[in-house]
MIDOSE-1310 file (N, C-alpha, C; in nm, 2 decimals, decimal comma, always signed):
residues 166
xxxx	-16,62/+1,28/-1,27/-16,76/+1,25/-1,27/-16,83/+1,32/-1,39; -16,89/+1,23/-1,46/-16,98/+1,24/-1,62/-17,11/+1,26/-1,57; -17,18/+1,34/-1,57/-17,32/+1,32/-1,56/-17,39/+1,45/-1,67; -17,54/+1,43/-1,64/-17,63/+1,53/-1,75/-17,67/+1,44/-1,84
xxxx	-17,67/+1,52/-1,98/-17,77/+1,47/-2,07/-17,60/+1,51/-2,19; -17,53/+1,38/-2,14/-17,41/+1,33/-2,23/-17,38/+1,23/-2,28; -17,34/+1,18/-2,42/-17,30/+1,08/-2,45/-17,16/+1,07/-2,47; -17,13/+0,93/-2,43/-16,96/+0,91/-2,44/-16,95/+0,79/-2,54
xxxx	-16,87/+0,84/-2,63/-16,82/+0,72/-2,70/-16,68/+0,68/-2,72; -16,66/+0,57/-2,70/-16,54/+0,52/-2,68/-16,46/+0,43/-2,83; -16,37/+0,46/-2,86/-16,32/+0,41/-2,99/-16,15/+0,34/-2,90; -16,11/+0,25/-2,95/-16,01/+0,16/-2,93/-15,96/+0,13/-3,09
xxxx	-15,86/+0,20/-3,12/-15,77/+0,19/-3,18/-15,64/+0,08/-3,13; -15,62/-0,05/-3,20/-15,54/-0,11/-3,16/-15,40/-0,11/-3,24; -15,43/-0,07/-3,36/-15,35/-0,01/-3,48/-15,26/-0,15/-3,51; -15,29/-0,24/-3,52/-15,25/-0,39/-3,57/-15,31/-0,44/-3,65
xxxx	-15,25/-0,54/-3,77/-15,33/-0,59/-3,88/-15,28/-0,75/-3,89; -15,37/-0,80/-3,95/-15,34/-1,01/-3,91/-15,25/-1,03/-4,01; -15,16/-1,13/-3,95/-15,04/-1,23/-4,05/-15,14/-1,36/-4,06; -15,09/-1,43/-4,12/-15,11/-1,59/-4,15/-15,28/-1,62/-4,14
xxxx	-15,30/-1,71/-4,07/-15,47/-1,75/-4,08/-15,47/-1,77/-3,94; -15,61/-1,78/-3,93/-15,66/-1,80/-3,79/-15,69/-1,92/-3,73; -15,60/-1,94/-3,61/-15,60/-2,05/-3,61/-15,62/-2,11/-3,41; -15,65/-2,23/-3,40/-15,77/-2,28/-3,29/-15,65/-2,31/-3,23
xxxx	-15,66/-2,27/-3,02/-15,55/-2,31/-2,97/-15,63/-2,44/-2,95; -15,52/-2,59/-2,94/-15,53/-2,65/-2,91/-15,49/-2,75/-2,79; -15,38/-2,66/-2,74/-15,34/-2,65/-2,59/-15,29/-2,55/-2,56; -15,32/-2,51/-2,41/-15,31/-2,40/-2,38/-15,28/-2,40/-2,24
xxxx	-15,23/-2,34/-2,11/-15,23/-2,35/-1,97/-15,17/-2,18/-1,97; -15,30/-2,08/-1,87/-15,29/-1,96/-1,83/-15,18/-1,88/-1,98; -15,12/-1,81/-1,97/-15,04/-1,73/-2,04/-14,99/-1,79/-2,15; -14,97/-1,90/-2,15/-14,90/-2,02/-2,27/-14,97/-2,11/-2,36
xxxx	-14,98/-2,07/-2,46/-15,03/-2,12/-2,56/-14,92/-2,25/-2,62; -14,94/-2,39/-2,58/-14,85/-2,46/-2,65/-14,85/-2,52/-2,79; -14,94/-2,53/-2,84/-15,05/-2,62/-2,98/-15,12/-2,51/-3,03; -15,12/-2,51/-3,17/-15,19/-2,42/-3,28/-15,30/-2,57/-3,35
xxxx	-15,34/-2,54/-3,32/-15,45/-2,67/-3,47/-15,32/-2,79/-3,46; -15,32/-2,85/-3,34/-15,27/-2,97/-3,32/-15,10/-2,98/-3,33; -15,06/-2,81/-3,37/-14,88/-2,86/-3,39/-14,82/-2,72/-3,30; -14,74/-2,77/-3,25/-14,64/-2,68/-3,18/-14,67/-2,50/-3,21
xxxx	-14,73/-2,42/-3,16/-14,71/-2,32/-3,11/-14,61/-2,24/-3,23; -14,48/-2,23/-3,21/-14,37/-2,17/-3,25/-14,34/-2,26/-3,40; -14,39/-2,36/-3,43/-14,40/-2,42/-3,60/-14,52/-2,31/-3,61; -14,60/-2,30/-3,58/-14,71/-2,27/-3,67/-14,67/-2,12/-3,68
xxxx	-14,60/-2,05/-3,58/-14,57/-1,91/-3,61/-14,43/-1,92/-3,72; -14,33/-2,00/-3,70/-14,20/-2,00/-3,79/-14,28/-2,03/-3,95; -14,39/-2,09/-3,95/-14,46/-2,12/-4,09/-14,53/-1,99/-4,16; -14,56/-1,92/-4,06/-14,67/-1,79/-4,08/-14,54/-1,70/-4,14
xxxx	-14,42/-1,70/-4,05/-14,29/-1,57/-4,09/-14,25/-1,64/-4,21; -14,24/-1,76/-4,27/-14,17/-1,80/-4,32/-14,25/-1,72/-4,53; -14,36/-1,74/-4,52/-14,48/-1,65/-4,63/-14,44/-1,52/-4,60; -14,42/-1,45/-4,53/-14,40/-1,31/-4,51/-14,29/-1,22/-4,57
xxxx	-14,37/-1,09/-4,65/-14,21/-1,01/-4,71/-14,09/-0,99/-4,63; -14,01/-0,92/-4,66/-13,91/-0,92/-4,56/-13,92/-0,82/-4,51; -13,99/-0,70/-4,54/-14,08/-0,57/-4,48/-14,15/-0,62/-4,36; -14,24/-0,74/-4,36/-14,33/-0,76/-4,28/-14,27/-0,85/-4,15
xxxx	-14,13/-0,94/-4,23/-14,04/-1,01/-4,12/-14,02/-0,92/-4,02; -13,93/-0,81/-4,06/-13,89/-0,72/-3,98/-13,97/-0,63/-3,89; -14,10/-0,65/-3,90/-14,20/-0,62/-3,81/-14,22/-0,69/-3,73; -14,22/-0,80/-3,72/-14,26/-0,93/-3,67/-14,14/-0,94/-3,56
xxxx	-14,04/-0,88/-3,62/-13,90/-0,92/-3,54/-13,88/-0,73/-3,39; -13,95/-0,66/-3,44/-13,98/-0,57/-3,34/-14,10/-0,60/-3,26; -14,18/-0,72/-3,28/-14,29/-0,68/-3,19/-14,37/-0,78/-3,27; -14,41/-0,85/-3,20/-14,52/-0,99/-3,24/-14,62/-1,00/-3,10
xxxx	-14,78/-0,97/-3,19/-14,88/-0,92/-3,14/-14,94/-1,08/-3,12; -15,03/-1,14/-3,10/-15,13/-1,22/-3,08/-15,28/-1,17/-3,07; -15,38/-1,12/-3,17/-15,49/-1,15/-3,16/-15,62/-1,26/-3,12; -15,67/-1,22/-3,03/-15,78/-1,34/-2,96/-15,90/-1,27/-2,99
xxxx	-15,99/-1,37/-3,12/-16,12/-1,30/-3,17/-16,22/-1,30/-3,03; -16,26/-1,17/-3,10/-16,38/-1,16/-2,96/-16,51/-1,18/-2,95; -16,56/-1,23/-3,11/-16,65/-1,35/-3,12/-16,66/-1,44/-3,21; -16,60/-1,61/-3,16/-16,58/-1,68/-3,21/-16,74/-1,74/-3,26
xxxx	-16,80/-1,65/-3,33/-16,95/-1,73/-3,36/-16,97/-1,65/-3,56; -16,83/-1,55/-3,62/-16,84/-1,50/-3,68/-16,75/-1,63/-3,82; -16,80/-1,58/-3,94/-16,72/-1,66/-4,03/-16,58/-1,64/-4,07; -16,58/-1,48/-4,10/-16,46/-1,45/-4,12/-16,45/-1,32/-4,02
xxxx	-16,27/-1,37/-3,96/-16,21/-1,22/-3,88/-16,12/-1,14/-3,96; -16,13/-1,01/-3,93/-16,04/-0,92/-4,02/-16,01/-0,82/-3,86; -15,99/-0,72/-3,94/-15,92/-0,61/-3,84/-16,00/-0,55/-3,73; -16,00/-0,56/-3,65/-16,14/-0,50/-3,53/-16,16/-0,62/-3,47
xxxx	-16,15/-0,78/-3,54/-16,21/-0,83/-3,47/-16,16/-0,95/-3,37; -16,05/-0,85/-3,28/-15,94/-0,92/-3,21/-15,92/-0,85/-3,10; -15,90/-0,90/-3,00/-15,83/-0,83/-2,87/-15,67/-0,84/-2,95; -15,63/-0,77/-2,91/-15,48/-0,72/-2,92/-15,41/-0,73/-2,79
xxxx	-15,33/-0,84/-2,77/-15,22/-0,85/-2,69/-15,07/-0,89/-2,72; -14,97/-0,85/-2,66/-14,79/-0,91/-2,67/-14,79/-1,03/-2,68; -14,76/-1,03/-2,72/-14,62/-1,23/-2,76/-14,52/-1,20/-2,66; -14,50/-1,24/-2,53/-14,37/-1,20/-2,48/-14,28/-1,32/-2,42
xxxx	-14,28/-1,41/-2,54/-14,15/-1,52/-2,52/-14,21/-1,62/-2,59; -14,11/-1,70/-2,59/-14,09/-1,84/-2,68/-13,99/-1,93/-2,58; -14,04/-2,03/-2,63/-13,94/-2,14/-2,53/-13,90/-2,23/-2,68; -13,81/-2,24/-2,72/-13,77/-2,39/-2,86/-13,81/-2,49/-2,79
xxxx	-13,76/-2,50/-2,64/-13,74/-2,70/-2,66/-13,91/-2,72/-2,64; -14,01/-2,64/-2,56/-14,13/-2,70/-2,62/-14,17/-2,64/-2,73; -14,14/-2,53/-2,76/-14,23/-2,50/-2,91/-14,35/-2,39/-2,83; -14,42/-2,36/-2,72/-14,49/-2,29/-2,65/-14,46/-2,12/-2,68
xxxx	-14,57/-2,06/-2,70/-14,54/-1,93/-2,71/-14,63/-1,85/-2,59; -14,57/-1,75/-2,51/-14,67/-1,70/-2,42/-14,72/-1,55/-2,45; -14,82/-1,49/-2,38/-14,89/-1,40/-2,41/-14,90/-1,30/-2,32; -14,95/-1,18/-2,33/-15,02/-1,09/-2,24/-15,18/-1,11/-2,23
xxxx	-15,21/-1,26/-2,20/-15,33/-1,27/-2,18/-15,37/-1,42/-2,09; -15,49/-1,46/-2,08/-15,51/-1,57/-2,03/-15,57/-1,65/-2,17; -15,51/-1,77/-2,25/-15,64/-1,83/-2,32/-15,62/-1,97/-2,28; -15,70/-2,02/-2,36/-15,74/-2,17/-2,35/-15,82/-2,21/-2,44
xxxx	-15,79/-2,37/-2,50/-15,84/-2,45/-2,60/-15,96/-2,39/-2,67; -15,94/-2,40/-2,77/-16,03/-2,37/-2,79/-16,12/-2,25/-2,87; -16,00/-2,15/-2,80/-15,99/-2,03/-2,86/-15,94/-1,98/-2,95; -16,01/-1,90/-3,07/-15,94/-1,89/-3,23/-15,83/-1,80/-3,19
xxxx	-15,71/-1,75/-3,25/-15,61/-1,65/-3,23/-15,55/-1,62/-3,39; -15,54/-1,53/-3,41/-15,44/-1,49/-3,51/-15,32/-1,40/-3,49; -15,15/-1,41/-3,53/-15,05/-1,33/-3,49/-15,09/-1,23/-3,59; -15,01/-1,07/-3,55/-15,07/-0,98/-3,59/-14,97/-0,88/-3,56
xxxx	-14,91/-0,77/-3,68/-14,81/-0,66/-3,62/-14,82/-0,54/-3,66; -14,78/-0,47/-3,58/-14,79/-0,31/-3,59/-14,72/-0,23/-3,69; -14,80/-0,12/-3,75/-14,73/-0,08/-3,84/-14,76/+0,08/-3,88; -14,70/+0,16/-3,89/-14,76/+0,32/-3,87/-14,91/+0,31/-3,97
xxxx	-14,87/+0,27/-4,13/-14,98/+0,26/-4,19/-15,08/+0,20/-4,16; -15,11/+0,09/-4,09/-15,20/+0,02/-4,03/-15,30/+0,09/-3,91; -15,19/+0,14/-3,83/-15,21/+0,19/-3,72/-15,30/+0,35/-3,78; -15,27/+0,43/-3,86/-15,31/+0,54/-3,86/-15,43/+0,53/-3,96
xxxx	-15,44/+0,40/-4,03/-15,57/+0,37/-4,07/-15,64/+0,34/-4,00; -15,63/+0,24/-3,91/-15,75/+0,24/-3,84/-15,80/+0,25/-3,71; -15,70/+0,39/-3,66/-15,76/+0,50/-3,57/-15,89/+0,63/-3,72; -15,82/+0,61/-3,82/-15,89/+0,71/-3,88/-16,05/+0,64/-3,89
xxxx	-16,04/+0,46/-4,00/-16,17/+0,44/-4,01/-16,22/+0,43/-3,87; -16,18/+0,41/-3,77/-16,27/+0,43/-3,62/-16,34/+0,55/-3,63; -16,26/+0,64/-3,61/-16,31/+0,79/-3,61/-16,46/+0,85/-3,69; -16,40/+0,77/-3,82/-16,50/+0,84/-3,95/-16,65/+0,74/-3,92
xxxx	-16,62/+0,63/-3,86/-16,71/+0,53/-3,81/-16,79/+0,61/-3,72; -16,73/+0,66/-3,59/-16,83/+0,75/-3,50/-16,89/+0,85/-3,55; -16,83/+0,94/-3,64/-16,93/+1,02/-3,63/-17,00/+1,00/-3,76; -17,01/+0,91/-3,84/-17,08/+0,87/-3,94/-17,19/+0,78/-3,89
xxxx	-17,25/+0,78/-3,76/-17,32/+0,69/-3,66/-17,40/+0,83/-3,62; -17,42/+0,91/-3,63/-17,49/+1,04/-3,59/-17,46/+1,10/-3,44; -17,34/+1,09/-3,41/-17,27/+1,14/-3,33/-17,28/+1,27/-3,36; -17,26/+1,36/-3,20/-17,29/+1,48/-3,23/-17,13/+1,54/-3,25
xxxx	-17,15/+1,68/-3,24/-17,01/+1,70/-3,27/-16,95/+1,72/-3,14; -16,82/+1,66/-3,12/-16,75/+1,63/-2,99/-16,74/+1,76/-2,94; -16,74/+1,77/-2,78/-16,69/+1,89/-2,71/-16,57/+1,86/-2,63; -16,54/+1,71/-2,61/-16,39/+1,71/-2,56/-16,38/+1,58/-2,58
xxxx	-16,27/+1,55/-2,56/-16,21/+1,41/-2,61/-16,11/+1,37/-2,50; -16,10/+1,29/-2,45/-15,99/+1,23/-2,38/-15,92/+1,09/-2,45; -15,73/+1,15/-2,45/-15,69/+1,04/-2,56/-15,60/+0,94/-2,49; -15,61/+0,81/-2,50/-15,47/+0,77/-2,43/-15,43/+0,68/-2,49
xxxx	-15,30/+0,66/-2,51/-15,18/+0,61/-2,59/-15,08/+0,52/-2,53; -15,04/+0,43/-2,58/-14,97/+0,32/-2,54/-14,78/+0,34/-2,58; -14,68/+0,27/-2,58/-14,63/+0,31/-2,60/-14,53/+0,24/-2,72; -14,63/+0,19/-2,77/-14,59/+0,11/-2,90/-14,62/+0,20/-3,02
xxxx	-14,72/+0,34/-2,97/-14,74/+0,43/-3,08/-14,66/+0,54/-3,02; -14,67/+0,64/-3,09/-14,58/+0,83/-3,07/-14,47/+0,79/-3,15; -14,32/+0,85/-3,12/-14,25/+0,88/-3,21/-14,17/+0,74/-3,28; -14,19/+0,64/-3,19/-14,13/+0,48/-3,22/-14,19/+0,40/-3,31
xxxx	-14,33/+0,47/-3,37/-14,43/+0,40/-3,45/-14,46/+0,45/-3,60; -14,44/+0,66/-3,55/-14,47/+0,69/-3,64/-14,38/+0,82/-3,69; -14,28/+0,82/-3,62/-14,15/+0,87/-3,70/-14,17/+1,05/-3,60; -14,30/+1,06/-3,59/-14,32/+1,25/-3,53/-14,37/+1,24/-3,44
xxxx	-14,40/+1,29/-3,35/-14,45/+1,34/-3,18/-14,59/+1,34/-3,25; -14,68/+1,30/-3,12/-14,85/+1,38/-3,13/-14,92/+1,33/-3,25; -14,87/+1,20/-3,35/-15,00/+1,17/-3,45/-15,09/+1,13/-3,41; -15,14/+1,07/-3,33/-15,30/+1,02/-3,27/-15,38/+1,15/-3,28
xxxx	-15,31/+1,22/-3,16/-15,34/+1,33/-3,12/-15,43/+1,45/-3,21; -15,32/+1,44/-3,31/-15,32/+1,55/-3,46/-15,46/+1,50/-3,52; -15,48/+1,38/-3,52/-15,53/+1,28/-3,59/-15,72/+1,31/-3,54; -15,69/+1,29/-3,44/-15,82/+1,28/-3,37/-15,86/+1,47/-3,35
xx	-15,77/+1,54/-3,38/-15,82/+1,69/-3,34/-15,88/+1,75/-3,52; -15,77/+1,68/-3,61/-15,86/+1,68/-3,72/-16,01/+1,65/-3,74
C-alpha cells in the first residue's frame, strides 16, 4: 500500500527495435495473424528477413518479436510506439503467424528484435526522459525483468539493475 503525498512513475522498457515497415493485418482470428496487407503472413515476414544483415537474421532466428502500435491515429511509428509481444509459431502450409496477443484486421503491426544495444538504449532514453520531466529525485525504485534480458541478453548479471541505480 502507496499512499501520502507520492508520485509513482512508471517506465516500460521493452528493449526491442522495428524490422521491415509497418504493416495492416488484413486477416486475423484471436492469436493468429494470417494476411499482412493482403498476402500471407509468413511471405511478408520471409520478405522483411530476406533485406536483413546477417547480424540482424540471426536475431530474428533467436527470437521474433511482433509489435502492435498503440495508436494507430499517428503518421509515423518508431520505438515506444508498440506493444511488444512473441511470435510463437508459424504454420507453412497456411503462411499464418501466431502471437502473444489478441489482434484483428485492421490493426497496424511491425516485426521487431531484441538486442543488448537496443535494449540498454532505451531503458536509458526512458530513464533520462523521467527525470528530465521534473521528477523529483527517486527514493525507491521497484525493478522487474523479463527473461529475455539479464545474462542471455547482455552477456553480465544485474544490467538493468546497474543501469537504473546509476
Amino acid at each position: 500500500l502507496v499512499y501520502g503525498d507520492v508520485r509513482i512513475v512508471s517506465i516500460v522498457s521493452q528493449g526491442c527495435r522495428p524490422i521491415g515497415q509497418p504493416m495492416v493485418i488484413t486477416k486475423a482470428d484471436r492469436q493468429v495473424i494470417y494476411e499482412l496487407g493482403g498476402k500471407p503472413a509468413l511471405v511478408q515476414l520471409q520478405e522483411v528477413f530476406a533485406e536483413l544483415s546477417e547480424q540482424e537474421q540471426r536475431l530474428v532466428e533467436r527470437g521474433l518479436h511482433v509489435g502492435r502500435v498503440i495508436n494507430e491515429y499517428q503518421d509515423h511509428f518508431g520505438r515506444g510506439d508498440f506493444l511488444i509481444r512473441n511470435c510463437i509459431g508459424a504454420d507453412r502450409a497456411t503462411g499464418a503467424i501466431a502471437v502473444g496477443d489478441f489482434v484483428r484486421p485492421g490493426q497496424t503491426i511491425q516485426f521487431h528484435i531484441r538486442d543488448a544495444v537496443s535494449a540498454d538504449a532505451d531503458l536509458r532514453e526512458l530513464l533520462a526522459a523521467a527525470a528530465s520531466a521534473g521528477a523529483a529525485e527517486p527514493r525507491g525504485a521497484l525493478l522487474f525483468t523479463c527473461n529475455g534480458r539479464g545474462t542471455r541478453l547482455f552477456g553480465e548479471p544485474d544490467h538493468d539493475a546497474a543501469v537504473v541505480a546509476e
